[in-house]
C-alpha positions as semicolon CSV with decimal commas, in nm:
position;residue;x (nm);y (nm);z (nm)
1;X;1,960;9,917;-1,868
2;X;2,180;10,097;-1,632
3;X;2,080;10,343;-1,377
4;X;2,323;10,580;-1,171
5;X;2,210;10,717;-0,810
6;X;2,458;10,996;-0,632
7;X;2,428;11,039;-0,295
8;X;2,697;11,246;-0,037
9;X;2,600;11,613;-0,159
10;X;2,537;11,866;0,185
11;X;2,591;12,188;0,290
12;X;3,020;12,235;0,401
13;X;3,207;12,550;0,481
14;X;3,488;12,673;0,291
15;X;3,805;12,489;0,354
16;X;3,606;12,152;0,429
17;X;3,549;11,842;0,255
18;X;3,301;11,604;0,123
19;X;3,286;11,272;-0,053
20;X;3,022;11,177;-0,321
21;X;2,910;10,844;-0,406
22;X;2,756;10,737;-0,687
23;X;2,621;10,335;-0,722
24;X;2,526;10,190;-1,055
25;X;2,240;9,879;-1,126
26;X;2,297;9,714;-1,494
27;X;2,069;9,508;-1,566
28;X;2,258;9,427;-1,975
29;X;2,532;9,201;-2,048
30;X;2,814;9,417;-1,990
31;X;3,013;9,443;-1,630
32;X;3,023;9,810;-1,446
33;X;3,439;9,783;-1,505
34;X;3,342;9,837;-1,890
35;X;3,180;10,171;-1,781
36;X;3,396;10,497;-1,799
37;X;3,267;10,748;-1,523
38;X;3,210;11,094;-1,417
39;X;3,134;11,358;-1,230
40;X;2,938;11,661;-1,378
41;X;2,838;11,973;-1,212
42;X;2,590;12,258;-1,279
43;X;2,474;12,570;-1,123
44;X;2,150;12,754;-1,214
45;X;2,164;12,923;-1,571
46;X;2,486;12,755;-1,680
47;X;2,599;12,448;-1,869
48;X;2,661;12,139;-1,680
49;X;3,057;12,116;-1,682
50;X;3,267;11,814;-1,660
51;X;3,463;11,741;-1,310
52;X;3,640;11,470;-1,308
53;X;3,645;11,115;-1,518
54;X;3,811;10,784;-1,479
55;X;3,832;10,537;-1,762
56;X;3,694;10,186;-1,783
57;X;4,020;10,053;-1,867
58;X;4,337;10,152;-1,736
59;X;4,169;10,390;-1,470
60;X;4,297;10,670;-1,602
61;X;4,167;11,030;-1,477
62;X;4,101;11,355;-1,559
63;X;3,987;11,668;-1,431
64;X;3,904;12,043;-1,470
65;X;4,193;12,254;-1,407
66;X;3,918;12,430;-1,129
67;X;3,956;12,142;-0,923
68;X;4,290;11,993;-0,971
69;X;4,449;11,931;-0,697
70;X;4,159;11,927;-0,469
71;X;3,941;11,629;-0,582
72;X;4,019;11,287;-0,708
73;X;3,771;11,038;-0,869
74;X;3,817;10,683;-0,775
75;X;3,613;10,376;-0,878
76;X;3,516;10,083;-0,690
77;X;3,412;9,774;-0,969
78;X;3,322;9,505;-0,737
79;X;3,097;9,737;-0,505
80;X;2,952;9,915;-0,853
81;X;3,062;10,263;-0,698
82;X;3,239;10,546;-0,799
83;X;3,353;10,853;-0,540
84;X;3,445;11,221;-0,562
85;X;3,659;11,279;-0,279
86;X;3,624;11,672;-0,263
87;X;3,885;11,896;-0,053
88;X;3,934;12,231;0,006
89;X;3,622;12,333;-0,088
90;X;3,552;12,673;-0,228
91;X;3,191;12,865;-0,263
92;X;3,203;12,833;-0,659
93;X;3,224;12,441;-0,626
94;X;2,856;12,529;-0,477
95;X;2,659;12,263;-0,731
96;X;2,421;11,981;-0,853
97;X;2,661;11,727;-0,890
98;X;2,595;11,424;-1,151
99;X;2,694;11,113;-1,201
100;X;2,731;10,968;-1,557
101;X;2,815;10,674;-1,680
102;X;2,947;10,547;-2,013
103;X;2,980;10,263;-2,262
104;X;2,950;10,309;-2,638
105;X;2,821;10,634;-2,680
106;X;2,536;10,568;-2,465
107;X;2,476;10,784;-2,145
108;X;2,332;10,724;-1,793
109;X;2,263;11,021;-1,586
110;X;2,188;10,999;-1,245
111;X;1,944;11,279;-1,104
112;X;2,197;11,464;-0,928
113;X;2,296;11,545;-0,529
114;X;2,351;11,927;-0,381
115;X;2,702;12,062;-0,278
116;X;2,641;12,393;-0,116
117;X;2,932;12,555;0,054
118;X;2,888;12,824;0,231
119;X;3,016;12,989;0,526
């Protein structure tokens, strides 16, 4: 079993940053490194939209051509974490952010922190 908690999420004003954390517990055989990770967001009355993802392997990233440029996902395996360093923050980043994590077609959502920003 694997569960994801995201913390970090606050209210910022335009122009400023924030960092979101997310920390995993597994409780199966397989190591947290074997997990590829992201960051979702959602805003009321829309579809949750991916971020930003790094990959299990290589560390590879990706990310919505919104935020390029402004955010970066890193990953820390031994500490179980993954970040989303956010800069430059605009008012439509304003979002539930989630954390997900992957491994073989299964999913593990985390329940989401706040990003408001807001002048």
């Amino acid at each position: 079993q694997v569960q994801v908690v995201e913390s970090g999420g606050d209210l910022v004003q335009p122009g400023g940053s924030l960092r979101l954390s997310c920390v995993a517990s597994i409780s199966n055989f397989f190591s947290f490194s074997s997990y590829a990770l992201s960051w979702y967001r959602q805003v009321p009355g829309k579809e949750r939209e991916l971020v930003a993802s790094i990959r299990s392997a290589a560390g590879s990233t990706r990310y919505a051509d919104s935020v390029k440029g402004r955010f970066t996902i890193s990953r820390d395996n031994a500490k179980k974490m993954v970040y989303l360093q956010m800069n430059s923050l605009k008012p439509e980043d304003t979002a539930v952010y989630y954390c997900l994590a992957t491994r073989s077609n299964y999913n593990y959502w985390g329940q989401g922190t706040q990003v408001t920003v807001s002048s």
